[in-house]
C-alpha positions in Angstrom: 0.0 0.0 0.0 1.5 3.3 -0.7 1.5 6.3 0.8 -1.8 7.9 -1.0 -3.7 4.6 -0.2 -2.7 5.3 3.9 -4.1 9.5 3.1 -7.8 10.2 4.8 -10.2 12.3 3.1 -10.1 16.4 4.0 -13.3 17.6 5.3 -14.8 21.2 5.7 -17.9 22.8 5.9 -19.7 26.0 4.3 -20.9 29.0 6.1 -24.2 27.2 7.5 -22.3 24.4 9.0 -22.7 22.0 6.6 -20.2 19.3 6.5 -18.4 17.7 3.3 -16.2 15.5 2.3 -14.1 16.8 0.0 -13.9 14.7 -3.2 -10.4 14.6 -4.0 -8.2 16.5 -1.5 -6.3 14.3 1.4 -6.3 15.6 4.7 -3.2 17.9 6.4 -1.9 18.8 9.8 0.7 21.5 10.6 4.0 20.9 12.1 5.6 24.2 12.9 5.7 26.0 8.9 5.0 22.8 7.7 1.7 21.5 6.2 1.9 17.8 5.8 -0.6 14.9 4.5 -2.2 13.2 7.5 -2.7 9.4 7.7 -4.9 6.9 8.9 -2.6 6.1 11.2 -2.0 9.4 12.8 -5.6 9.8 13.7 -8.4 8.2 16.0 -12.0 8.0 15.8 -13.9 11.2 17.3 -15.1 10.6 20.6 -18.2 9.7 22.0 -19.8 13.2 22.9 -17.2 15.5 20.9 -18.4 18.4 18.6 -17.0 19.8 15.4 -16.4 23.6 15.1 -16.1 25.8 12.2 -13.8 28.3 12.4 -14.8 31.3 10.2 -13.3 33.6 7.6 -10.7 30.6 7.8 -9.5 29.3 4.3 -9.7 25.1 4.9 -6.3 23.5 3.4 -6.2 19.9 1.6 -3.7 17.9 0.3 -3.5 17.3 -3.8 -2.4 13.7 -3.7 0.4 14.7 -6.9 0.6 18.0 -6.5 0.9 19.0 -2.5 -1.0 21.6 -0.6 -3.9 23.1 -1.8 -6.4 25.6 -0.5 -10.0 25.7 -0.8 -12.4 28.7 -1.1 -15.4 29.0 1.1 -17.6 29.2 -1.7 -19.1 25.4 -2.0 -20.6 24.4 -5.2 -23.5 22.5 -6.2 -21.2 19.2 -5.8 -19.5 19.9 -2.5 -16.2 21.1 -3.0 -15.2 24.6 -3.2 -12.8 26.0 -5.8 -9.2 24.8 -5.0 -6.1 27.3 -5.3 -2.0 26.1 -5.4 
């Protein structure tokens, strides 16, 4: 299995709070300057009783599985992904 097989999916949600799952963008953590593709592996299940948050006027970040990091706009189309920037 390589390394894009191991990547989780990025989520983010739209100004009402709706959630998404974006269609082709990996997930990412930061590690000090560094954005970097997270992996299975490197996560856990959310907890029993946890909440998710949106944090506004925030720009969500992805990871392009051949091209790196990627940001996506708030704007969320009819399909669920918002328009993706290098």
């Amino acid at each position: 299995m390589d390394r894009s097989e191991k990547m989780i999916n990025m989520v983010y949600t739209d100004e009402q709070g709706n959630l998404y799952d974006h269609p082709s963008l990996a997930a990412c953590g930061r590690s000090g300057d560094q954005f970097l593709p997270l992996e299975s592996s490197q996560v856990i299940p959310l907890p029993e009783g946890s909440s998710l948050v949106s944090l506004p006027e925030r720009v969500a970040a992805g990871w392009d599985r051949r091209r790196g990091l990627r940001f996506v706009d708030q704007a969320v189309t009819e399909r669920g992904c918002g328009r993706v920037y290098p």
